[in-house]
N, CA and C atoms as an extended XYZ file, in Angstrom:
390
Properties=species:S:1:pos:R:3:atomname:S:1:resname:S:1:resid:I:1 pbc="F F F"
N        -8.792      -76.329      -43.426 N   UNK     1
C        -9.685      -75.211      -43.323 CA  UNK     1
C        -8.886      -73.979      -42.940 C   UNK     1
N        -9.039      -73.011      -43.560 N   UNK     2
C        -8.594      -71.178      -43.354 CA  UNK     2
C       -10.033      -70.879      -42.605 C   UNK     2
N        -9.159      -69.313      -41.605 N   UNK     3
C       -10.225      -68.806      -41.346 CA  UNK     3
C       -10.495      -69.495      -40.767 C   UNK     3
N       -12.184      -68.795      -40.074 N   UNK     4
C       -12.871      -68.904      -39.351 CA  UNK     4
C       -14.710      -69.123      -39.945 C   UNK     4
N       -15.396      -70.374      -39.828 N   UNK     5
C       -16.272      -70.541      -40.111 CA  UNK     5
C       -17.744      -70.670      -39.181 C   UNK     5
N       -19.163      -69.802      -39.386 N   UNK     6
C       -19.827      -69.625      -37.912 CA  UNK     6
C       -20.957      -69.833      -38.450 C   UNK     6
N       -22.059      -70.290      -38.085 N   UNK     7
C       -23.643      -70.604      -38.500 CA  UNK     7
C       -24.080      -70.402      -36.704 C   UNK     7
N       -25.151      -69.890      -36.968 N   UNK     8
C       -26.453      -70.127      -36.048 CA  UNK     8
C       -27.680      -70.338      -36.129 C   UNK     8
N       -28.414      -70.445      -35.439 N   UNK     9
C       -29.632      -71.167      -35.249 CA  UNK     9
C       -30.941      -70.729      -34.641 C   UNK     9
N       -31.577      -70.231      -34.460 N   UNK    10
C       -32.894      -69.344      -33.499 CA  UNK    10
C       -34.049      -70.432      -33.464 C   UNK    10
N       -34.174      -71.211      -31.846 N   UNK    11
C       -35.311      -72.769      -31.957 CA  UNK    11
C       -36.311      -71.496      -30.908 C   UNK    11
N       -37.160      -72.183      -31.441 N   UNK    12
C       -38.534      -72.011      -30.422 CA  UNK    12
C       -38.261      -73.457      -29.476 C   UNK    12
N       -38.780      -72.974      -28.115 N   UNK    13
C       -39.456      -73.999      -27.178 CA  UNK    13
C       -40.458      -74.647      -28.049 C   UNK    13
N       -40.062      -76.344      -27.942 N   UNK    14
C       -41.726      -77.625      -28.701 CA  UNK    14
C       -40.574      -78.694      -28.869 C   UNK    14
N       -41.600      -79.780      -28.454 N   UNK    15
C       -40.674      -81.103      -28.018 CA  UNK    15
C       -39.511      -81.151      -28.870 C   UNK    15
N       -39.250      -81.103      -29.970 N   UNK    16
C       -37.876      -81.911      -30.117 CA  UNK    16
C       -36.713      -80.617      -30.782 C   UNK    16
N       -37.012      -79.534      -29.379 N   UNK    17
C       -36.078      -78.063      -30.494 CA  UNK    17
C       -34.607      -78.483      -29.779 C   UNK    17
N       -34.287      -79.445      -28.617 N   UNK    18
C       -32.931      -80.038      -28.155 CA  UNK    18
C       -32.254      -80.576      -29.342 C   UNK    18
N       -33.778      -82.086      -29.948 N   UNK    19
C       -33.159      -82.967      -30.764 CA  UNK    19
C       -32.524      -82.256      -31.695 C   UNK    19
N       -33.263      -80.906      -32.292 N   UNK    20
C       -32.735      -79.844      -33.401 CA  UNK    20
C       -31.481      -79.301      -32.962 C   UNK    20
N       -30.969      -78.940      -32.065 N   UNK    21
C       -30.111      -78.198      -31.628 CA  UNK    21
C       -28.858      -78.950      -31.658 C   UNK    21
N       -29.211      -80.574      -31.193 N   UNK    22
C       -28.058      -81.399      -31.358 CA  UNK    22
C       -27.757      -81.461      -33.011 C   UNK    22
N       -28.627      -81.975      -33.573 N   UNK    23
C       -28.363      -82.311      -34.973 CA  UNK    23
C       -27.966      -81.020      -35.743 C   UNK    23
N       -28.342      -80.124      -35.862 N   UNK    24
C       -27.426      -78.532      -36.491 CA  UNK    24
C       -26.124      -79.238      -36.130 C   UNK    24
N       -25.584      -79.137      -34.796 N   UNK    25
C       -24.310      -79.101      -34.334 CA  UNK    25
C       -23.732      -79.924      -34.927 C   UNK    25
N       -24.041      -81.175      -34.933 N   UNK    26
C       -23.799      -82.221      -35.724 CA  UNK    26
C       -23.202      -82.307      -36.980 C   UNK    26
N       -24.585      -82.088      -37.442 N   UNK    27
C       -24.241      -81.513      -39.174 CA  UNK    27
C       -22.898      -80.673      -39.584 C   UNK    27
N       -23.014      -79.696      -38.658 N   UNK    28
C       -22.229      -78.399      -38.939 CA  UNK    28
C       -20.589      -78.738      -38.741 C   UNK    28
N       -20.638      -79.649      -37.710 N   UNK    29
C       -19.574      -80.318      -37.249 CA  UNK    29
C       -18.929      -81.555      -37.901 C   UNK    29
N       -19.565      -82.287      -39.213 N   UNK    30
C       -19.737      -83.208      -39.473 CA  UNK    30
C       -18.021      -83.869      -39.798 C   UNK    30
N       -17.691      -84.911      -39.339 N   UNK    31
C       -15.909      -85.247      -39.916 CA  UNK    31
C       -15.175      -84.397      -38.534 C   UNK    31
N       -15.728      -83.841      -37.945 N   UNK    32
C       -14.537      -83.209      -36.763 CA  UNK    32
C       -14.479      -84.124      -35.587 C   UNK    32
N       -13.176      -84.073      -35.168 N   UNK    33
C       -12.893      -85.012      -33.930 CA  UNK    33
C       -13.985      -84.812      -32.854 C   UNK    33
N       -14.539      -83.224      -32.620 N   UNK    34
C       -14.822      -82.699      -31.485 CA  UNK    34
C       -16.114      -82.740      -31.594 C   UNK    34
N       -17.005      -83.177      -32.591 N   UNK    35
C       -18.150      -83.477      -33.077 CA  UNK    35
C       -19.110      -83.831      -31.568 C   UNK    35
N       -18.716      -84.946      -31.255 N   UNK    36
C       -19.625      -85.413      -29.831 CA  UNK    36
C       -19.364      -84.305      -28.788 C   UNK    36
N       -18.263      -84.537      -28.352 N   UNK    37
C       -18.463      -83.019      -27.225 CA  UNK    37
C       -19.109      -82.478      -27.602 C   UNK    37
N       -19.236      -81.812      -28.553 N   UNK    38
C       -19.827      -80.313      -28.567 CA  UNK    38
C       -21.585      -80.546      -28.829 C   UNK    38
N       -21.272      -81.572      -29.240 N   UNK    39
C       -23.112      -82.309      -29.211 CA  UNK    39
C       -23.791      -82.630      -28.146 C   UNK    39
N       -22.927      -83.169      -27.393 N   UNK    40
C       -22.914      -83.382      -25.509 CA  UNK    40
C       -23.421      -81.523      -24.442 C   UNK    40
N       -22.232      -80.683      -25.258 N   UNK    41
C       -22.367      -79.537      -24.675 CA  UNK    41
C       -23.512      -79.034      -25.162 C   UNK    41
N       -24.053      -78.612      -26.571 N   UNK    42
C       -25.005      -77.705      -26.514 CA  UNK    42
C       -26.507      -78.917      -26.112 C   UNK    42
N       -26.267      -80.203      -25.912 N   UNK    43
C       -27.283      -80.470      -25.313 CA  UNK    43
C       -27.829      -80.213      -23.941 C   UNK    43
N       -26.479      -79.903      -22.878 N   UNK    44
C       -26.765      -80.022      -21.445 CA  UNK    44
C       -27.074      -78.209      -22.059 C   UNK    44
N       -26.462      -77.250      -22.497 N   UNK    45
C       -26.970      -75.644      -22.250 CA  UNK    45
C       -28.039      -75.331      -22.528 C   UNK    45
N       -28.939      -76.341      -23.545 N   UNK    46
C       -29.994      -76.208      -23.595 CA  UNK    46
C       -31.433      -76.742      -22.543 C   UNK    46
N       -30.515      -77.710      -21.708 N   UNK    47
C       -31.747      -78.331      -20.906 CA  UNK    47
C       -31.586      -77.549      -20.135 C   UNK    47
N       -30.031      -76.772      -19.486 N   UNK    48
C       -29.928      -76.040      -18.445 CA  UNK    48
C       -30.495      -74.157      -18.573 C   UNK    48
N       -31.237      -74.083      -20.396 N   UNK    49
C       -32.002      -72.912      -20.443 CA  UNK    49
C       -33.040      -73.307      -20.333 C   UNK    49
N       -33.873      -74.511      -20.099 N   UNK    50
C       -35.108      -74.802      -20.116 CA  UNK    50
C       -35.596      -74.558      -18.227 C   UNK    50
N       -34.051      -74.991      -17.969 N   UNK    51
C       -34.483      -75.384      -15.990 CA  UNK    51
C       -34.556      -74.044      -15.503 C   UNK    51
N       -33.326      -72.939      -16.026 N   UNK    52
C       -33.022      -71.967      -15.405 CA  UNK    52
C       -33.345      -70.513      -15.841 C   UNK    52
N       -33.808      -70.687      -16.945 N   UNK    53
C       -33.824      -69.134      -17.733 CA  UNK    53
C       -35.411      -68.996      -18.129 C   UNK    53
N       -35.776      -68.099      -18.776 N   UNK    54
C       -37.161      -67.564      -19.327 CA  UNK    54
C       -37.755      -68.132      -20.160 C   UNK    54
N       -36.306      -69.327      -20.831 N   UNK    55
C       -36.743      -69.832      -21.660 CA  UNK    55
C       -37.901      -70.844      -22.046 C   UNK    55
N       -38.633      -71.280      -20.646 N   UNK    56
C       -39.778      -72.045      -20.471 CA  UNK    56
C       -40.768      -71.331      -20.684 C   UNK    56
N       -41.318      -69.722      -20.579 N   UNK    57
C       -41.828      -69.090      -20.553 CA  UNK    57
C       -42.657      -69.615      -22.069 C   UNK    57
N       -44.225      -69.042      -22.268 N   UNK    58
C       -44.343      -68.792      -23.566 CA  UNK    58
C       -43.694      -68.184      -24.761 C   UNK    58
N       -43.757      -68.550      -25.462 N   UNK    59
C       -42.774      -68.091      -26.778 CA  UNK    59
C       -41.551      -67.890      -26.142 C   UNK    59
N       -40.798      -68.394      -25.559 N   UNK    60
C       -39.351      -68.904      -25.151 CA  UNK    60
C       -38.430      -69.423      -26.350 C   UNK    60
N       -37.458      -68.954      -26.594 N   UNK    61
C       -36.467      -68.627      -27.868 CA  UNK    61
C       -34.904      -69.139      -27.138 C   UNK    61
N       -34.300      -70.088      -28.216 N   UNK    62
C       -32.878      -69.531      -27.672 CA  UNK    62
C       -32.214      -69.765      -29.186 C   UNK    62
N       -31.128      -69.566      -29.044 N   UNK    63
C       -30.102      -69.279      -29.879 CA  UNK    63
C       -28.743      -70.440      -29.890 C   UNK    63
N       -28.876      -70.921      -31.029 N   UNK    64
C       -27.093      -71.897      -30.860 CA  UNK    64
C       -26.183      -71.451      -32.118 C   UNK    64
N       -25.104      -71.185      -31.386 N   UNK    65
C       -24.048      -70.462      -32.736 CA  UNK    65
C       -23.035      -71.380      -32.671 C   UNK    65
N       -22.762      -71.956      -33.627 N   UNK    66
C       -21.100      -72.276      -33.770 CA  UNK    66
C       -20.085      -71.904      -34.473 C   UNK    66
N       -19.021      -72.099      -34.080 N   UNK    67
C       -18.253      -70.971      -35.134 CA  UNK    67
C       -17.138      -72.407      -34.971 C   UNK    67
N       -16.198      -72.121      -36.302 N   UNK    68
C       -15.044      -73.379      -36.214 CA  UNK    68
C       -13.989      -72.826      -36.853 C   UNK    68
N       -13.225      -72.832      -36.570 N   UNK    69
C       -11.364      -72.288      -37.003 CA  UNK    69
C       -10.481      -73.500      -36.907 C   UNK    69
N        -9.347      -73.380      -37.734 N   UNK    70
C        -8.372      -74.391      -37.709 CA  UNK    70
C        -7.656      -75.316      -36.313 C   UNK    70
N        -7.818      -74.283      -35.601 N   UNK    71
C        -7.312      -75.304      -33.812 CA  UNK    71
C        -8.576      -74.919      -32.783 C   UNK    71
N       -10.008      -74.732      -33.749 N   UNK    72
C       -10.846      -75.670      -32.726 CA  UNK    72
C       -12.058      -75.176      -33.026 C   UNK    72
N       -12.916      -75.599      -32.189 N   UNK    73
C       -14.207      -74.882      -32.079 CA  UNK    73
C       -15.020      -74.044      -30.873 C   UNK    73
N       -16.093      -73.722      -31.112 N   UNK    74
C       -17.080      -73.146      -29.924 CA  UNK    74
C       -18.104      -73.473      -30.061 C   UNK    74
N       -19.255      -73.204      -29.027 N   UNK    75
C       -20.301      -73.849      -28.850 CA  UNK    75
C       -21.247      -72.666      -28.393 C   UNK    75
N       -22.118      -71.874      -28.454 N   UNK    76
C       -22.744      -70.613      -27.969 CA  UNK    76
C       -23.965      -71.203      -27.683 C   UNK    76
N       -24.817      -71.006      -26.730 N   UNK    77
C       -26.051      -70.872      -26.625 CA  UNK    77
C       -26.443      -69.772      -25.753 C   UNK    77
N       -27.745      -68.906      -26.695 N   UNK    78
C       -28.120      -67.700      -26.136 CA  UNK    78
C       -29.629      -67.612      -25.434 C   UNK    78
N       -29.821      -67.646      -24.492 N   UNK    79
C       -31.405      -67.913      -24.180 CA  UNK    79
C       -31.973      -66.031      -23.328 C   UNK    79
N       -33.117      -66.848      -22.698 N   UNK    80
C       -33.930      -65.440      -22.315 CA  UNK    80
C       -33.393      -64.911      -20.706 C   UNK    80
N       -32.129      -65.484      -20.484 N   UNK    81
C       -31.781      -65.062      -19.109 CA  UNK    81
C       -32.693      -65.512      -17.923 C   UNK    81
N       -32.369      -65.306      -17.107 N   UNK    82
C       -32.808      -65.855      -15.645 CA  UNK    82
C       -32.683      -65.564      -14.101 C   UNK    82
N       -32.910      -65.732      -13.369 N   UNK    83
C       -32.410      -65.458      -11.898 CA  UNK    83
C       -31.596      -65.953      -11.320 C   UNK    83
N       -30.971      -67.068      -11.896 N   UNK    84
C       -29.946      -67.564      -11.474 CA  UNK    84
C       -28.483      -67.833      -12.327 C   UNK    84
N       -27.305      -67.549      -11.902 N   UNK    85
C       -26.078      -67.895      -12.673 CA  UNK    85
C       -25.679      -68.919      -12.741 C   UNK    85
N       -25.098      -69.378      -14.198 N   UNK    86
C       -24.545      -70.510      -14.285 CA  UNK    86
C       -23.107      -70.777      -13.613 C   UNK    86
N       -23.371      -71.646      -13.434 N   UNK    87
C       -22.210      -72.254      -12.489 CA  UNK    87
C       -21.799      -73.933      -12.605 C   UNK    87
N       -20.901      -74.310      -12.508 N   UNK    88
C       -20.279      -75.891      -12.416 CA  UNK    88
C       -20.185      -76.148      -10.868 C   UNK    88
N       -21.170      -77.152      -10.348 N   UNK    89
C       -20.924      -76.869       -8.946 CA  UNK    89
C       -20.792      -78.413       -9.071 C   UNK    89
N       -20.149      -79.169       -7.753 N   UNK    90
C       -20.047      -80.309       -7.696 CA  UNK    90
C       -21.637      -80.918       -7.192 C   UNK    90
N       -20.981      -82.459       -8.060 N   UNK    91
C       -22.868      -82.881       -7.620 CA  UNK    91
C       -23.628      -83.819       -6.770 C   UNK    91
N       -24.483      -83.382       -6.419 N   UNK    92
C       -24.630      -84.681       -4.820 CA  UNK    92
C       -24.941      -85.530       -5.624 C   UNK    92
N       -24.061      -86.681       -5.034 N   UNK    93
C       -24.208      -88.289       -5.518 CA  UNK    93
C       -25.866      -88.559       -5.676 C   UNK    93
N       -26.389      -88.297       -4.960 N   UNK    94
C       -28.088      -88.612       -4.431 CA  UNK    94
C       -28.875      -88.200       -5.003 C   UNK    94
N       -28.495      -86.903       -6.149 N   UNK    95
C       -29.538      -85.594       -7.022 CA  UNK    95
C       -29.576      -86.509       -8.271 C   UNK    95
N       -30.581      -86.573       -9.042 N   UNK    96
C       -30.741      -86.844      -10.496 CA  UNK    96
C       -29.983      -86.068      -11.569 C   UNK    96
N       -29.799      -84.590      -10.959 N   UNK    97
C       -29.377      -83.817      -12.219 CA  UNK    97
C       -28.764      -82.682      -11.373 C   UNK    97
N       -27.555      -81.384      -12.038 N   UNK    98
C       -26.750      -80.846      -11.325 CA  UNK    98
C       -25.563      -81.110      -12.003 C   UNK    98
N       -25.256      -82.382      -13.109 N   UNK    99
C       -24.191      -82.335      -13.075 CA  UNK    99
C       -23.767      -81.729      -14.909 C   UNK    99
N       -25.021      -80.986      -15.127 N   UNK   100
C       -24.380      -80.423      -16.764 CA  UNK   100
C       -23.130      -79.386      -17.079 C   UNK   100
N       -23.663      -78.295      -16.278 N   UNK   101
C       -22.062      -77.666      -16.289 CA  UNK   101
C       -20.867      -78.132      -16.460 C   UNK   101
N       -20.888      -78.935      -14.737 N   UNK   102
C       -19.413      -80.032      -14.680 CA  UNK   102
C       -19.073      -80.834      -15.976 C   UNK   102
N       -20.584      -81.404      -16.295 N   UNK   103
C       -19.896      -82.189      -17.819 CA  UNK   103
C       -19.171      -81.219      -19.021 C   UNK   103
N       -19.883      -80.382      -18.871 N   UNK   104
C       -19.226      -79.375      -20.691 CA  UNK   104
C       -17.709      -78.971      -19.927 C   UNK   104
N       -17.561      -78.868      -18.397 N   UNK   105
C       -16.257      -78.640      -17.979 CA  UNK   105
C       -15.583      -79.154      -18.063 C   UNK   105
N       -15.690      -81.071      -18.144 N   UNK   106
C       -14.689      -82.073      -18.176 CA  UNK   106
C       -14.568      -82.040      -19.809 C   UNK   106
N       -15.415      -81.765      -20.871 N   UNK   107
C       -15.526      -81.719      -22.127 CA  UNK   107
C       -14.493      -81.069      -22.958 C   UNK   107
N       -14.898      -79.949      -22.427 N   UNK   108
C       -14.119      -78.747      -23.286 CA  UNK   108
C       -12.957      -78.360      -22.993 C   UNK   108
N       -12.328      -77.408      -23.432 N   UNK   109
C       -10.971      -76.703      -22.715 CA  UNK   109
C       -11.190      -75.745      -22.242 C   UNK   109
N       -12.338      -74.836      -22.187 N   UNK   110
C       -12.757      -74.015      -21.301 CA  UNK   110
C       -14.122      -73.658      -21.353 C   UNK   110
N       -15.335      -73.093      -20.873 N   UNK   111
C       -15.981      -72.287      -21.099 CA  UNK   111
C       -16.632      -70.923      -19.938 C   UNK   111
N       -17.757      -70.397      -20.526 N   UNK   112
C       -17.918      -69.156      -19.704 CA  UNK   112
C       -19.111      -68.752      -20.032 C   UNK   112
N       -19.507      -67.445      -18.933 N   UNK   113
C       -20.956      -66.765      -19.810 CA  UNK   113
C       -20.964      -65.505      -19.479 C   UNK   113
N       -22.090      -64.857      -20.090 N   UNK   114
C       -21.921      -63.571      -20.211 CA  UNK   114
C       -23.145      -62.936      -20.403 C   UNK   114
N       -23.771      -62.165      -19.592 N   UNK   115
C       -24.894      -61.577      -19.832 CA  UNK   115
C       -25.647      -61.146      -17.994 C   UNK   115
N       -27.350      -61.532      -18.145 N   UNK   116
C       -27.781      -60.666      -17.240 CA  UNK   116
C       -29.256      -61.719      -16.863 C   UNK   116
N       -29.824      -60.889      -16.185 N   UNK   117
C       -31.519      -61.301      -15.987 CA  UNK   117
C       -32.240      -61.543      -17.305 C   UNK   117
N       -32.177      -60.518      -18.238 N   UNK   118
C       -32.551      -60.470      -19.649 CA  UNK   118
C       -32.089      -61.280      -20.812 C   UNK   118
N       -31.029      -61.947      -20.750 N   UNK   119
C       -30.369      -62.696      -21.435 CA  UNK   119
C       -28.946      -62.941      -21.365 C   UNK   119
N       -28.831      -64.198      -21.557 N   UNK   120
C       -27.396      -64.977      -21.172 CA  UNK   120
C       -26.695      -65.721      -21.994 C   UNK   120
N       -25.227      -65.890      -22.536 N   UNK   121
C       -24.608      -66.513      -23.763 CA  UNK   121
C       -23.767      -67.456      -22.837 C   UNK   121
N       -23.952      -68.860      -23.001 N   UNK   122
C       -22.753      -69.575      -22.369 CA  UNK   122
C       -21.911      -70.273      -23.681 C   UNK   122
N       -20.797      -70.053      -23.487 N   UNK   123
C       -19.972      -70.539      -24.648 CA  UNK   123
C       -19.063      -71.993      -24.071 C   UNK   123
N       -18.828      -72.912      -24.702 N   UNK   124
C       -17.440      -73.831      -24.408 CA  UNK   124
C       -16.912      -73.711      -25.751 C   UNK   124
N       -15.578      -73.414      -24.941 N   UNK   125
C       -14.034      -73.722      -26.281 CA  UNK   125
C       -13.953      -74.843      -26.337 C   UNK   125
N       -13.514      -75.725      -27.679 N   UNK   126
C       -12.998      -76.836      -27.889 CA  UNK   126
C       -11.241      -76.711      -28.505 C   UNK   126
N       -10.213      -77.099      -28.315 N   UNK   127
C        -9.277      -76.666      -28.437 CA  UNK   127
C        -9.129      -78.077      -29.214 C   UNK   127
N        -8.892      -77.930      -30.351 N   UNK   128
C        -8.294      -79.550      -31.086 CA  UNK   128
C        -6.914      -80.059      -30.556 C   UNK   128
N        -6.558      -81.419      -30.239 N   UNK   129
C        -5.193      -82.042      -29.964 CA  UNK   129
C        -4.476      -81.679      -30.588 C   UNK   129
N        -3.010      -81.520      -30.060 N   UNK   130
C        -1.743      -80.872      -31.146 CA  UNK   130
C        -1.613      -82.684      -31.323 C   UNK   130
């Protein structure tokens, strides 16, 4: 592959817009090593726009972009922002849930976010093995 190749996605909130979100990625990803990670990742950014952002709200929207180049990929999800920042925090043994961040952290080779109250983009890099 040359270049740089990118699709996205715009789900409404309704039961199975995760299952959708995984399978795009999937698809889009289809034959790549990095295929599961990144299926892993935009699954936890999406439960973690459902817990934390606007995105529960009525007519709640988010966004999954991927883009793929020769030494790797990315993972975008864009939702309705929130009151709280994302963060990878360590997780009490004892909590049910807490630990999505940390996972796309052990996943990927990096990620990050970017935005506000109004809306928020968290991305993970996938860096392919030399």
């Amino acid at each position: 592959m040359s270049g740089v190749a990118a699709a996205s996605d715009d789900l409404a909130l309704w039961p199975r817009c995760f299952d959708s979100a995984r399978e795009f990625v999937a698809y889009l990803l289809s034959g790549c090593a990095l295929t599961d990670d990144a299926v892993s990742a935009v699954g936890e950014f999406g439960v973690n726009a459902l817990r934390h952002t606007h995105f529960a709200l009525p007519g709640g929207r988010f966004t999954v972009k991927v883009r793929r180049w020769p030494s790797g990929i990315s993972i975008g999800v864009t939702d309705q922002g929130g009151t709280s920042e994302p963060a990878a925090r360590e997780p009490d043994p004892m909590e049910e849930s807490g630990r999505g961040l940390k996972t796309v952290a052990t996943l990927a080779s990096r990620w990050d976010w970017t935005g506000d109250v109004n809306g928020r983009t968290v991305i993970a890099v996938f860096d392919m093995a030399n």
